[in-house]
C-alpha positions as CSV (number, residue, x, y, z in Angstrom):
1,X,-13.3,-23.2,-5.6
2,X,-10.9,-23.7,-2.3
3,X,-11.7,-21.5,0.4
4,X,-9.6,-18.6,1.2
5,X,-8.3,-18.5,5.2
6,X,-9.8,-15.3,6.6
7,X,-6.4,-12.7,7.3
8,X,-6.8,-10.1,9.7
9,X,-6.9,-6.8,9.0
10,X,-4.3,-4.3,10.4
11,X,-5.1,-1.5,12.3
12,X,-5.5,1.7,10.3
13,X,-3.4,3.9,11.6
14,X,-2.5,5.8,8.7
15,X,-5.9,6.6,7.1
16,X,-4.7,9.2,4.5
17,X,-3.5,6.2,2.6
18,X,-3.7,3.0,4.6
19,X,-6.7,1.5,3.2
20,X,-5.5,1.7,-0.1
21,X,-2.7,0.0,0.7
22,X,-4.7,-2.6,3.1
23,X,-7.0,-3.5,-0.3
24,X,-3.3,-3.7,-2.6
25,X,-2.5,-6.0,-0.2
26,X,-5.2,-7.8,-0.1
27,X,-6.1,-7.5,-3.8
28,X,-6.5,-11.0,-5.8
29,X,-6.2,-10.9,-9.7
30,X,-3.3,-9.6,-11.6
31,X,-5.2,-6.9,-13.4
32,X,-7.3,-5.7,-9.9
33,X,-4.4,-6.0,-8.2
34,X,-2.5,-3.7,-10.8
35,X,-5.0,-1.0,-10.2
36,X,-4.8,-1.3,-6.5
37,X,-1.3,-0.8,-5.9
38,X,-1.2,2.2,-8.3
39,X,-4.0,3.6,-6.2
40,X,-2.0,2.4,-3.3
41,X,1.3,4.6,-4.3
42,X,-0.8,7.7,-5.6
43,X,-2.4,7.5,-1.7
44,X,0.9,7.0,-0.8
45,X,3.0,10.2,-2.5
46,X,-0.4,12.4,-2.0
47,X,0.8,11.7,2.0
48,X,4.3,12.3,1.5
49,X,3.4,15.7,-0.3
50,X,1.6,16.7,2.7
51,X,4.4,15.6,5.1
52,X,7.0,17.4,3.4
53,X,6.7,20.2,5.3
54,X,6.5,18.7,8.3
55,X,9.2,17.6,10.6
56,X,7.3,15.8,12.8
57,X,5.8,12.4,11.8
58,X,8.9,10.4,11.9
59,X,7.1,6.7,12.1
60,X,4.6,6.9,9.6
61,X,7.2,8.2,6.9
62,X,9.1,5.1,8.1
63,X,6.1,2.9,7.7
64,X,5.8,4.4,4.3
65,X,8.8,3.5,3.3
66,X,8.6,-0.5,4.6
67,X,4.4,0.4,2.5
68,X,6.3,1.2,-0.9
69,X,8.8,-1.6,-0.3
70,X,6.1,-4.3,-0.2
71,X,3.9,-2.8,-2.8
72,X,7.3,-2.9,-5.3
73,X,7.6,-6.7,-4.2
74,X,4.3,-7.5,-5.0
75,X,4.7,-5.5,-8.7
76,X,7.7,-8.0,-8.9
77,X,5.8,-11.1,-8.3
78,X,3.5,-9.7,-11.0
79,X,6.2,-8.7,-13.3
80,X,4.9,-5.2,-13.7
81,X,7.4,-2.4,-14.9
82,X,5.7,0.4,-13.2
């Protein structure tokens, strides 16, 4: 078995639903990685729930939005539906 280069690990800036997105990202296996970045988007609309109140927090709803763009590419790569 080849070993894996170490990545870094971004800065959680975004706890609420960051490190579920961090793991989807970092997820290996199609079925693991499946469960990840559902986990991932539920993290991800709980948040958005939250802000929607809220005017404020303009640059995490952005980096939301550049999250949910990279977790559909990697359902694409997958060929998941969902």
């Amino acid at each position: 078995m080849a070993a894996q280069a170490s990545q870094p690990i971004p800065e959680i800036l975004y706890p609420h639903w960051q490190n579920e997105y961090v793991a989807a990202l970092l997820g290996s296996g199609s079925a693991t990685l499946q469960k990840r970045i559902k986990a991932a988007e539920a993290a991800i609309y709980r948040r958005l729930q939250q802000l929607a109140q809220d005017s404020d927090h303009h640059t995490e709803r952005h980096v939301i939005g550049n999250a949910l763009a990279s977790l559909q590419l990697l359902r694409d790569n997958l060929g998941c539906s969902d």
